[in-house]
C-alpha positions as CSV (number, residue, x, y, z in Angstrom):
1,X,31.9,92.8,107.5
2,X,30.1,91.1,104.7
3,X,31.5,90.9,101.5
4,X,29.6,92.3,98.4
5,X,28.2,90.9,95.1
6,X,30.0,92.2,92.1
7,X,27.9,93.5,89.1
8,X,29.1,94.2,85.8
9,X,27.4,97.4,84.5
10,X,27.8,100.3,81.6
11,X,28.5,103.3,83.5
12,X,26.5,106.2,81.8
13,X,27.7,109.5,83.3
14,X,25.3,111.6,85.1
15,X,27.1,114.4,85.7
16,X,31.0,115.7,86.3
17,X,31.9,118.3,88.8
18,X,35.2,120.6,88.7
19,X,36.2,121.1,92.2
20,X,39.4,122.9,93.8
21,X,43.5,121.2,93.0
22,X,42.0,118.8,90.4
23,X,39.7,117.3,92.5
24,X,36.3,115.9,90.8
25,X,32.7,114.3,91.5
26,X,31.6,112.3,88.8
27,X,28.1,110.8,88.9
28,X,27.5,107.4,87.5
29,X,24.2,105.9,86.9
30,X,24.7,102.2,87.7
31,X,21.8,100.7,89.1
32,X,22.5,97.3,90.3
33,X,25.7,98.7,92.3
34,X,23.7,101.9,93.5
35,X,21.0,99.0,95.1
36,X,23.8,96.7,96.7
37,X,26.2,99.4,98.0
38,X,27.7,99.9,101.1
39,X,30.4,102.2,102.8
40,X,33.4,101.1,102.3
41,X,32.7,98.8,99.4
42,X,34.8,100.3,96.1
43,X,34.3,100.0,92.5
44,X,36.6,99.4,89.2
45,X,36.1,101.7,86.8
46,X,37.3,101.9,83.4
47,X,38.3,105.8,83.0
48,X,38.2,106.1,79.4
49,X,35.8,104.1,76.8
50,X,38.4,101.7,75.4
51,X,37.3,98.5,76.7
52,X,40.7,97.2,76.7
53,X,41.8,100.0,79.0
54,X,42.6,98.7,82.5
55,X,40.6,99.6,85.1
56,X,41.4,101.7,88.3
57,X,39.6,101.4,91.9
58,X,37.4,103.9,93.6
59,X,35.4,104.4,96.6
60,X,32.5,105.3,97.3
61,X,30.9,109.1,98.0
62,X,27.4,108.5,98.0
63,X,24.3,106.4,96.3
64,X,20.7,107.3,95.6
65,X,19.2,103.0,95.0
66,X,16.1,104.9,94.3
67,X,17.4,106.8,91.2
68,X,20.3,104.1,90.3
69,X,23.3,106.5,90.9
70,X,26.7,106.7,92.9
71,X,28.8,109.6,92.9
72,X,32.8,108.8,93.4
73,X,35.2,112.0,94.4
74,X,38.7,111.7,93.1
75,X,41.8,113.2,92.1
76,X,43.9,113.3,89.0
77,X,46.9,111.6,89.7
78,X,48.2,109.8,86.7
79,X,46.7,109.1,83.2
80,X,43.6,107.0,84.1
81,X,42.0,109.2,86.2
82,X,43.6,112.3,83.6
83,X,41.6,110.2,81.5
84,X,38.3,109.9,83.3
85,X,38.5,113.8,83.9
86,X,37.4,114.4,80.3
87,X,34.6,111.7,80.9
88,X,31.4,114.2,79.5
89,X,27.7,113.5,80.7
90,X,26.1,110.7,78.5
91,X,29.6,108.9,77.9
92,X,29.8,104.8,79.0
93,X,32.2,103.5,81.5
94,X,32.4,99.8,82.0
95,X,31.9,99.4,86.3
96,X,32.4,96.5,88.2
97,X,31.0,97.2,91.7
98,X,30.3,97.2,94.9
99,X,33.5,95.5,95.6
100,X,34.4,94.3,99.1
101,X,33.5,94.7,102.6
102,X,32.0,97.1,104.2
103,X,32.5,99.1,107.6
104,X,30.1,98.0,110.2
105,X,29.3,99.5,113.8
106,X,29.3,96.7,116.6
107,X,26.4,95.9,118.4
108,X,27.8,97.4,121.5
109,X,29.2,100.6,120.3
110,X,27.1,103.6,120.1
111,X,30.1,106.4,119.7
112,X,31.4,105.9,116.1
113,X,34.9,108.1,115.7
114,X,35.0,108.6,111.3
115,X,38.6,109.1,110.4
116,X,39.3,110.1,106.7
117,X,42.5,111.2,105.2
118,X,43.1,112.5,101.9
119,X,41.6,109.9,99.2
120,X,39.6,108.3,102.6
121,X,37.8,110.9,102.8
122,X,34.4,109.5,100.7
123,X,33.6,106.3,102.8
124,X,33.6,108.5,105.8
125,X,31.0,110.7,104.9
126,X,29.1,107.6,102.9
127,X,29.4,105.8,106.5
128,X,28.4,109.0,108.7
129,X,25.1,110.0,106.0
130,X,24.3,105.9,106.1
131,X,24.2,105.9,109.8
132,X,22.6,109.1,109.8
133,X,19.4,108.0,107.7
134,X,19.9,104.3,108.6
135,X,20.3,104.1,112.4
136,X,19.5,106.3,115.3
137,X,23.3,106.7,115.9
138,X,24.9,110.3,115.3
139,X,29.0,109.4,114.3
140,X,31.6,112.1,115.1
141,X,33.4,113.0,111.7
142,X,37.0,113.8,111.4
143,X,38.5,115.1,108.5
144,X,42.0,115.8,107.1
145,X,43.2,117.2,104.0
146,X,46.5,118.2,102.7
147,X,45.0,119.8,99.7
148,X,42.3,122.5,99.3
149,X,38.8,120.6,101.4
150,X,36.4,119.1,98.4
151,X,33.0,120.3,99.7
152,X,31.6,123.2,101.4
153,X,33.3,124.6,104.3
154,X,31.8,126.4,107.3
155,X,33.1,127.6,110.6
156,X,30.4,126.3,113.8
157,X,30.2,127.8,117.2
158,X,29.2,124.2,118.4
159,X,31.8,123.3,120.7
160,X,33.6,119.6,120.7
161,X,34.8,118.7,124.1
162,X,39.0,118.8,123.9
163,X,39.3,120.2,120.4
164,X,41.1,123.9,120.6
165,X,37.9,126.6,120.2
166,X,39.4,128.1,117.1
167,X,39.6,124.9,115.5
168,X,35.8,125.3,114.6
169,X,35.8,124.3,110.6
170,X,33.4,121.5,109.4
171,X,31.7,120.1,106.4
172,X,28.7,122.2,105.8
173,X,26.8,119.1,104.4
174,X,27.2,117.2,107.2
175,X,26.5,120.3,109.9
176,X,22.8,120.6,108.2
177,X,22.0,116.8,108.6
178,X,23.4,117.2,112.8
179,X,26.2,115.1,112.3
180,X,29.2,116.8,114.3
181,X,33.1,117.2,112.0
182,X,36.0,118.8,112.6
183,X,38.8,119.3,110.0
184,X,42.3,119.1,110.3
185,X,45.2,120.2,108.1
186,X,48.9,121.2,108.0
187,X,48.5,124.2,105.6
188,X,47.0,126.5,107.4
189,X,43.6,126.6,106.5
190,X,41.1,128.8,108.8
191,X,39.6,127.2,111.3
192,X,41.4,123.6,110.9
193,X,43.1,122.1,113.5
194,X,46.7,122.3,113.1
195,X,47.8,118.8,112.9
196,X,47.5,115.4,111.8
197,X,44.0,113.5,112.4
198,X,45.1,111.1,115.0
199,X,46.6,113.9,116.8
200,X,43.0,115.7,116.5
201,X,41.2,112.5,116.9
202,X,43.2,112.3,120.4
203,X,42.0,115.4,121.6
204,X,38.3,114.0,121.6
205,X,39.5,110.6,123.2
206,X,41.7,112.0,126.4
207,X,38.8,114.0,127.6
208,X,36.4,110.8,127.8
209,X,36.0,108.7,130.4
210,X,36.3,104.9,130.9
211,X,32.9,104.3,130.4
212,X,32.5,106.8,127.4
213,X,35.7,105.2,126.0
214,X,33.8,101.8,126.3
215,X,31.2,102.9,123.9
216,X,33.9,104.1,120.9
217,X,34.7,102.5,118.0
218,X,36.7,103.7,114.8
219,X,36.7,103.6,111.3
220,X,39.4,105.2,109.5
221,X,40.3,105.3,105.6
222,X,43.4,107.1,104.6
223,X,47.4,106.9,103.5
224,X,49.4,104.4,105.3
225,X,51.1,106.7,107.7
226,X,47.6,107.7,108.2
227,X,46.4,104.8,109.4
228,X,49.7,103.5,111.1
229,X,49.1,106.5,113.6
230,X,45.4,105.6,113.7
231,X,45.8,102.6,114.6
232,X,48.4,102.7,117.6
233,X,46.0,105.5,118.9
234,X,43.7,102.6,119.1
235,X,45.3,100.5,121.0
236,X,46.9,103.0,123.3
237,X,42.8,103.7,124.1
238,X,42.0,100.4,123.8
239,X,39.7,100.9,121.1
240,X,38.0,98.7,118.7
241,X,38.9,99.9,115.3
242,X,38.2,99.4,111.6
243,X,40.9,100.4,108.9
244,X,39.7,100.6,105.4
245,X,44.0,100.1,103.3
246,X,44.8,101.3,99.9
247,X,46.5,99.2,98.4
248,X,47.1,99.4,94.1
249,X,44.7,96.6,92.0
250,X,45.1,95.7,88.5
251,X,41.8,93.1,88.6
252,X,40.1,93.8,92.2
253,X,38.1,91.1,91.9
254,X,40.8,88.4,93.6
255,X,42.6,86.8,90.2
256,X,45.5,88.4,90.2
257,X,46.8,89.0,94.2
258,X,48.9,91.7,93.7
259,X,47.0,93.8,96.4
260,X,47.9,91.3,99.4
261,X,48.4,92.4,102.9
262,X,50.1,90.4,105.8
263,X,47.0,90.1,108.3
264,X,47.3,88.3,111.4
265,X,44.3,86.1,112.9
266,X,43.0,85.9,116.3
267,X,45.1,82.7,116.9
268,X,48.4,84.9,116.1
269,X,49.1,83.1,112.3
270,X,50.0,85.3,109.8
271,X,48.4,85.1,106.3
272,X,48.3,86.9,102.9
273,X,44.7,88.3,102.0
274,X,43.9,90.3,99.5
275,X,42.6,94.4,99.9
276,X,39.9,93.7,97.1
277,X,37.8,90.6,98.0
278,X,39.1,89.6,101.5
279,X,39.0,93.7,102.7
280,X,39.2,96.4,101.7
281,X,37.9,96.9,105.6
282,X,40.2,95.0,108.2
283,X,40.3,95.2,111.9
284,X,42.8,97.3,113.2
285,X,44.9,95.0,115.6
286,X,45.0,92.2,112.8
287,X,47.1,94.6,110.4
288,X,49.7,96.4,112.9
């Protein structure tokens, strides 16, 4: 997991999508983060254009290095991000980005498992399109969502060994690039699984066998509770596993600490790092 370089950069917005329970993708051309990105890597982002303003974090939805331009999905939540929903195309943001580490698939594992949850759910489909168009390795996605699903939805007659038939939902813009989803939810939505993502995740995992199980490896980014549950599955399988936290930031760039997390070391010592510089992507069995 190799940290990123930070680069200060005017944000000029590109463009600023309305989508479903104040939900909203906002282009920004930044072309020194949109070369150096990775999934999982974040950004600070000033939502409004006092420059005294403090900054909030944001992951990662996409990047085109090519055009200079990354496209973060978030939700209004408070007054920043209020803020940054009346951002209009051709205002300036003040970015500092990428930030972090980044999820990376081991050597030895060729059956990525994406897990995103809620606010997780853009640097699982950065990570599933980067190993689509990177790698020869297809990921299964899994996606849950407590609120109405941010992109296209489509049901698939694609079956997934150990998922319930009817739960047949799944991102349209990953179905058209081959790269197999499943959504979950507790609301009732057609065609998601009803239940929690490590419950759906499980469903995959109990039909494999040894050997298959040998080849898995997850990533997951989502709530707490989210990743508690994510990460106990984990270890029940005997999984490696990568857990991108949330955690709140006031400088994400390491200054301040007040985004520390208890992490424990091969050797079994505890120490403080921080979520912004030292993560925001930790192994699993180091945090629970």
């Amino acid at each position: 997991m190799t940290e990123a370089t930070i680069f200060p950069e005017q944000a000029r917005v590109l463009a600023h999508q309305v989508l479903a329970d104040d939900q909203y993708i906002i282009r920004l051309h930044v072309p020194n983060c949109a070369s150096h990105v990775l999934p999982g890597n974040f950004i600070h982002l000033s939502c409004d254009q006092n420059p005294y303003a403090l900054k909030r974090p944001f992951s990662v939805l996409r990047n085109d290095a090519e055009q200079g331009w990354i496209e973060v999905l978030y939700k209004t939540v408070g007054v920043g991000t209020h803020n940054l929903s009346l951002a209009k195309v051709g205002d300036e943001l003040h970015c500092l980005g990428p930030i972090g580490n980044s999820f990376q698939l081991s050597e030895n594992k060729t059956l990525p498992l994406l897990l995103g949850g809620g606010v997780g759910i853009p640097p699982i489909v950065f990570f599933a399109e980067y190993l689509h168009t990177q790698t020869d390795i297809v990921p299964l996605v899994m996606m849950g969502s407590e609120i109405t699903f941010p992109f296209a939805v489509e049901p698939t007659q694609q079956s997934l060994a150990g998922v319930p038939e009817h739960s047949n939902a799944v991102m349209q813009e990953l179905q058209t690039q081959n790269i197999q989803s499943r959504l979950c939810s507790k609301q009732g939505y057609e065609g998601f699984f009803d239940g929690y993502i490590n419950e759906l995740a499980e469903c995959w995992l109990s039909q494999l066998n040894a050997q298959q199980l040998n080849t898995v490896e997850i990533f997951a980014c989502g709530p707490e509770p989210m990743l508690n549950a994510v990460a106990a599955l984990a270890q029940k399988y005997q999984l490696a596993c990568q857990l991108s936290l949330e955690e709140h930031m006031a400088c994400a760039v390491g200054g301040c600490a007040g985004c520390t997390v208890k992490i424990t070391d091969a050797s079994g010592q505890a120490q403080m790092k921080r979520v912004c510089v030292d993560g925001p992507v930790f192994d699993a069995y180091s945090v629970y």
